[in-house]
MIMARVO-523079 format. One record per residue (C-alpha): x, y, z; residue number from 0. Coordinates in nm, 4 decimals, padded with zeros to 6 digits, m for minus. Example, Ala and Ser with C-alpha at 12.3 -4.5 7.8 and 13.67 -1.06 7.14 Angstrom:
2
<site <01.2300, m00.4500, 00.7800>, 0>
<site <01.3670, m00.1060, 00.7140>, 1>
This chain:
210
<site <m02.0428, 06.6277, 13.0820>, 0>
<site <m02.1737, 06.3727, 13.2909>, 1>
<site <m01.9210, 06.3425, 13.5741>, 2>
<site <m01.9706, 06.7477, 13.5881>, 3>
<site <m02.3068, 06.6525, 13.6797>, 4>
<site <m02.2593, 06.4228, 13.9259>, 5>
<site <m01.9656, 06.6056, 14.1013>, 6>
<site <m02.2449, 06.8797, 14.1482>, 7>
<site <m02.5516, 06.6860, 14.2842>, 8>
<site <m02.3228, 06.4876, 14.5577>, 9>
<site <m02.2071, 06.7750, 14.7067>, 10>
<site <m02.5527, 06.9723, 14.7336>, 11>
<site <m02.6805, 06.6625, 14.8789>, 12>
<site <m02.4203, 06.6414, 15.1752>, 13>
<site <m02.4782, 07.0164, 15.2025>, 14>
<site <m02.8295, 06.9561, 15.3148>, 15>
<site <m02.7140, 06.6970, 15.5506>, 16>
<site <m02.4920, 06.9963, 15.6886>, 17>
<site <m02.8024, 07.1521, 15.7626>, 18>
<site <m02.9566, 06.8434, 15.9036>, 19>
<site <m02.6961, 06.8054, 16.1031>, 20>
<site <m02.6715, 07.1807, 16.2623>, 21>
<site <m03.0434, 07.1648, 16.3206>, 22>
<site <m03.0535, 06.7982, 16.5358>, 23>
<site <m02.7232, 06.8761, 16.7493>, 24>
<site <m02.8501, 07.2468, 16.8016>, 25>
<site <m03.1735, 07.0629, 16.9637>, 26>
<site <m02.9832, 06.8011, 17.1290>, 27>
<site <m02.8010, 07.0842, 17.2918>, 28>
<site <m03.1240, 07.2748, 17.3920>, 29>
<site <m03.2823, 07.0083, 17.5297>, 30>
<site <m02.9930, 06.9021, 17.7247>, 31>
<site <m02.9586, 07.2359, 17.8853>, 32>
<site <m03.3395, 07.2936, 17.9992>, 33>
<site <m03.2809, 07.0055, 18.1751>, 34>
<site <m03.0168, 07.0029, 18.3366>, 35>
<site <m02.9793, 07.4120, 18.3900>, 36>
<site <m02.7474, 07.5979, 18.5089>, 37>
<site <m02.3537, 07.4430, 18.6483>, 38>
<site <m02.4537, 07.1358, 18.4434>, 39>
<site <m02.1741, 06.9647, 18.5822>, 40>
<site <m02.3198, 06.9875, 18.9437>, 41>
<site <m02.7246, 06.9991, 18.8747>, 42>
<site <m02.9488, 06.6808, 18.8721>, 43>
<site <m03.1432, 06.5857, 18.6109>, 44>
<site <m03.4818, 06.7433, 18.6351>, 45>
<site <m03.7532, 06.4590, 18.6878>, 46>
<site <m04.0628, 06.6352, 18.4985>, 47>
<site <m03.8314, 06.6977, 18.2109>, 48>
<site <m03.6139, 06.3185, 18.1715>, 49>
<site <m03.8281, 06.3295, 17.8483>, 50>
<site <m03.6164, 06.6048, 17.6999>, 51>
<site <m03.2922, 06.4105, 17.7723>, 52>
<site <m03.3860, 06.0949, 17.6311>, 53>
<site <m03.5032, 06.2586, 17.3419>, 54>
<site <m03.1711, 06.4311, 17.3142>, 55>
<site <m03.0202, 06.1158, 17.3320>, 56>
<site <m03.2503, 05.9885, 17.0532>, 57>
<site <m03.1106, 06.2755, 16.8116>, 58>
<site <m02.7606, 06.2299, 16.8880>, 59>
<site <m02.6440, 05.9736, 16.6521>, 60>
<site <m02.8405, 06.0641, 16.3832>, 61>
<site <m02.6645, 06.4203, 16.4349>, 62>
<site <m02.2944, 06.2096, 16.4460>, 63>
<site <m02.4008, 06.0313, 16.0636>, 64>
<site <m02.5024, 06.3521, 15.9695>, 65>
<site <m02.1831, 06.5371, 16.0253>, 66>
<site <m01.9884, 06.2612, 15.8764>, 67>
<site <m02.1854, 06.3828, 15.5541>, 68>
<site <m02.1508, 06.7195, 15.6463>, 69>
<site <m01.7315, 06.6680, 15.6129>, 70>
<site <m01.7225, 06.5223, 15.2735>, 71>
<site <m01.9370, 06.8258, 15.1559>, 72>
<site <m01.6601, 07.0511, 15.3299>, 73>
<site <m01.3903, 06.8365, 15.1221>, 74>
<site <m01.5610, 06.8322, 14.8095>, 75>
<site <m01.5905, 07.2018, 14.8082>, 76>
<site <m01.2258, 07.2513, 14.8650>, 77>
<site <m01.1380, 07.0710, 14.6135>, 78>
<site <m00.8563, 06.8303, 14.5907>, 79>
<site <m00.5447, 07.1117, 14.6700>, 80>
<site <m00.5921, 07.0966, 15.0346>, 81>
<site <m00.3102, 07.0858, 15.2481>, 82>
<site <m00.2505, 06.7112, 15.3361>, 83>
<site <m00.0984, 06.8549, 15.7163>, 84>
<site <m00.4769, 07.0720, 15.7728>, 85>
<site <m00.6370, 06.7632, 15.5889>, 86>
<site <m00.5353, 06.5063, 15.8743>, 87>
<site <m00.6091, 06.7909, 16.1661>, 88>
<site <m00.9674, 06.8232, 15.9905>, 89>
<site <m01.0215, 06.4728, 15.9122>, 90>
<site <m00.8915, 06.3730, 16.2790>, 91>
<site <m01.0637, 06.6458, 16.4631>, 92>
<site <m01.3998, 06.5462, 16.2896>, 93>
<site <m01.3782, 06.1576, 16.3809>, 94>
<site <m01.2596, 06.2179, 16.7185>, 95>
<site <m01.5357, 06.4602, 16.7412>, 96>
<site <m01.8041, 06.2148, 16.6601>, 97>
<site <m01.6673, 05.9300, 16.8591>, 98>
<site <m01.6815, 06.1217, 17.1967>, 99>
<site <m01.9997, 06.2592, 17.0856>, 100>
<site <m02.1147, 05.9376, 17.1124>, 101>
<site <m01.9486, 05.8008, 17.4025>, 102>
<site <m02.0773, 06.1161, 17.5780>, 103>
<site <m02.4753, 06.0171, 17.4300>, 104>
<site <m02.3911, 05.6579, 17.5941>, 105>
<site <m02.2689, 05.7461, 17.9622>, 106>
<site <m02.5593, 06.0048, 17.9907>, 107>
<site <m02.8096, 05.7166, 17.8365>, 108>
<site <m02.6961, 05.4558, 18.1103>, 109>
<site <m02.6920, 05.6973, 18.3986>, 110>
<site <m03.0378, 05.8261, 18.3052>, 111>
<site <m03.1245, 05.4538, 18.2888>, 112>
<site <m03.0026, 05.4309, 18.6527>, 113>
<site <m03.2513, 05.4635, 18.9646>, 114>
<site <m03.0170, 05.6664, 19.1820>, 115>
<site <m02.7663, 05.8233, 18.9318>, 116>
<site <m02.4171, 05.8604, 19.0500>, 117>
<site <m02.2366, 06.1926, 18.9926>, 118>
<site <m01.9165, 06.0477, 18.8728>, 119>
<site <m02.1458, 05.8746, 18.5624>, 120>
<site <m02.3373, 06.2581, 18.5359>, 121>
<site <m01.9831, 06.4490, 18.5538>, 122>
<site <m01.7701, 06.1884, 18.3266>, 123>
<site <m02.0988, 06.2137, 18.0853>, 124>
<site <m02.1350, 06.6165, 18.0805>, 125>
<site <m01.6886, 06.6373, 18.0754>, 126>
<site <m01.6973, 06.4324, 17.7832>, 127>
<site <m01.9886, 06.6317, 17.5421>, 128>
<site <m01.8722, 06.9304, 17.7238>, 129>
<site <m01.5022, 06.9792, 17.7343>, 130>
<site <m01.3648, 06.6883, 17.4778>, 131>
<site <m01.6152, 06.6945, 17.1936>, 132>
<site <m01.6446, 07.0758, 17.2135>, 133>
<site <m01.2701, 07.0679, 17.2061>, 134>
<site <m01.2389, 06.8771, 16.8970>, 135>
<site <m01.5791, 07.0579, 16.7345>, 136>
<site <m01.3413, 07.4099, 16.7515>, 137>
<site <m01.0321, 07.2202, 16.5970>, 138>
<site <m01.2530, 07.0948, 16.3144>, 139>
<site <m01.3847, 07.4291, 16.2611>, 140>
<site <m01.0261, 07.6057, 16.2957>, 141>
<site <m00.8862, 07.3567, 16.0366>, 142>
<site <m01.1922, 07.4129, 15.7862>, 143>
<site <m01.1288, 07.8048, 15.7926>, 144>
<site <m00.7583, 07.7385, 15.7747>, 145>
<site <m00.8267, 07.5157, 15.4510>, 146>
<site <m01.0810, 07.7657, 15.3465>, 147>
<site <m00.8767, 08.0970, 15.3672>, 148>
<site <m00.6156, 07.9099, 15.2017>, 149>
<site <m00.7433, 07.7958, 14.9305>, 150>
<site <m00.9420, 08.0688, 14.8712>, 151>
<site <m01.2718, 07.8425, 14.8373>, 152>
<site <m01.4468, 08.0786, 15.1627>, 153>
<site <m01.5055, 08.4413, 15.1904>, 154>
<site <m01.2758, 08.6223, 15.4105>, 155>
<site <m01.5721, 08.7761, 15.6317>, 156>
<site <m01.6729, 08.3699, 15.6555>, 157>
<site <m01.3132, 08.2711, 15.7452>, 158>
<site <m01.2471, 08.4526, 16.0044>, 159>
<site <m01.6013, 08.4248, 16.1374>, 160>
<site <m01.4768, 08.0462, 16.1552>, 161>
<site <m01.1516, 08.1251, 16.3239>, 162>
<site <m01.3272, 08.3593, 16.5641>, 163>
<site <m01.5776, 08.0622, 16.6707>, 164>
<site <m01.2973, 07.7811, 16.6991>, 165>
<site <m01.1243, 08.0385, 16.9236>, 166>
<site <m01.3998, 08.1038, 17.1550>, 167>
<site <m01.4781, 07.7507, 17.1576>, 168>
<site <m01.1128, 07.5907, 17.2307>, 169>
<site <m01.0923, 07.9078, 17.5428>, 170>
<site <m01.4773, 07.8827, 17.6547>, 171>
<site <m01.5230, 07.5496, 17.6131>, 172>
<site <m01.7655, 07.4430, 17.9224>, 173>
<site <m01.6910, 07.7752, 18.1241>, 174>
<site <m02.0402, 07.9997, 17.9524>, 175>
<site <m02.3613, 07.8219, 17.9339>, 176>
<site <m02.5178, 07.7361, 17.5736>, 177>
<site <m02.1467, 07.8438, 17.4262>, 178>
<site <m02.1663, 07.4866, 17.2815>, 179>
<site <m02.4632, 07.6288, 17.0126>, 180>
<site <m02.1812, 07.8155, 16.8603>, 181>
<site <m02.0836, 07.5136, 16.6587>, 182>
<site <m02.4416, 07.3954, 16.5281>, 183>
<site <m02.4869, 07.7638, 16.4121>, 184>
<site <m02.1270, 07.7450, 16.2209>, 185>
<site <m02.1958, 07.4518, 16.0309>, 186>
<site <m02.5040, 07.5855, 15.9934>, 187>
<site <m02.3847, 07.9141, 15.7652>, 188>
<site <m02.1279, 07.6917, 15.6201>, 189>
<site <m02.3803, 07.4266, 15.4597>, 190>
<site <m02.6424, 07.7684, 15.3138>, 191>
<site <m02.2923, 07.8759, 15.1581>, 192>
<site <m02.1970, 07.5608, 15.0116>, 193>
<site <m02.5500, 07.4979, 14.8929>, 194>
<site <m02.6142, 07.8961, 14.7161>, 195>
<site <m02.2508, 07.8405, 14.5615>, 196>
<site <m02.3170, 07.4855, 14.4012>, 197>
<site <m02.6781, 07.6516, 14.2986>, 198>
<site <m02.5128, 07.8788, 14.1310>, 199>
<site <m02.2559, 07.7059, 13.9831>, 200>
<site <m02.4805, 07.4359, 13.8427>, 201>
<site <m02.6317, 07.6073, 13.5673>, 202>
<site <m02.2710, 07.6816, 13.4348>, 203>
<site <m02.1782, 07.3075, 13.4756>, 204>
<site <m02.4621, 07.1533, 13.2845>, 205>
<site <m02.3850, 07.4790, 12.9874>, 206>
<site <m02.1570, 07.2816, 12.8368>, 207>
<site <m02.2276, 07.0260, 12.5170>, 208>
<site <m02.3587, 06.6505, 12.5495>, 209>
């Protein structure tokens, strides 16, 4: 019963880094958005409060290795029946999701790094977080509730709570201030689910005989 075992720690493990991984982009977010408030597309970086961005920017790819942990404990809980169509939008969305997250963290870190910053470098920085990784952040979470509800491995109520959030996100996108924290606070609920449901179930995995 070994493999049993081990099939149940790795998955509570990436759980946690689900957690870890709502919890740093959620303050990323924050910190970007009491400093540059309001139209973020059109404000100026506040000069008391540059702190608060580079510190954002500190978080940010810490949040990006996270998430990659954060998938496989999304695949491992749906087993190996996924759809292999949804599989390659949730796989995709995810990567593509992390790669402009990052390109967006590196065009805000060199025009903070500027003296006079230009507002092509501020806009092409906020439209990339903003619009394009928020984008692919709601496709990721409408392919995980699609796999989900499929499959059967979510609750209905948490399904369609996914669906609902990928919806607002993919229409919203950049258009409501702080809409963005929708997505930490997703993967958030998510990872507690997956963790309480491998709690539970490993008890019942480790029953069995030597």
């Amino acid at each position: 019963m070994e493999p049993t075992t081990d099939r149940l720690k790795t998955p509570r493990a990436a759980g946690m880094a689900g957690v870890a991984f709502a919890l740093l982009l959620g303050a990323a977010i924050v910190l970007m958005r009491i400093s540059i408030p309001g139209d973020a597309a059109d404000a100026t970086i506040d000069q008391d409060r540059r702190w608060a961005v580079q510190l954002a920017l500190q978080i940010v790819p810490f949040a990006g290795i996270f998430f990659l942990w954060f998938m496989g404990a999304l695949r491992a809980h749906t087993g190996e029946a996924e759809d292999r169509f949804i599989a390659t939008v949730f796989l995709g969305s995810g990567f593509v999701f992390v790669a402009t997250l990052f390109a967006a963290a590196a065009a805000a870190g060199t025009v903070l790094n500027e003296e006079t910053p230009s507002d092509f470098g501020r806009h092409y920085a906020y439209t990339l977080l903003a619009t394009y990784a928020m984008r692919m952040a709601a496709v990721f979470v409408l392919a995980t509730s699609m796999i989900g509800r499929t499959l059967g491995v979510f609750p209905r109520p948490l399904a369609m709570l996914g669906t609902l959030v990928g919806l607002i996100l993919i229409v919203v996108g950049a258009g409501v201030p702080w809409s963005e924290l929708l997505f930490p606070a997703w993967a958030l609920v998510i990872s507690l689910y997956i963790l309480r449901v491998r709690r539970t179930a490993a008890p019942t995995g480790r029953a069995g005989p030597p």
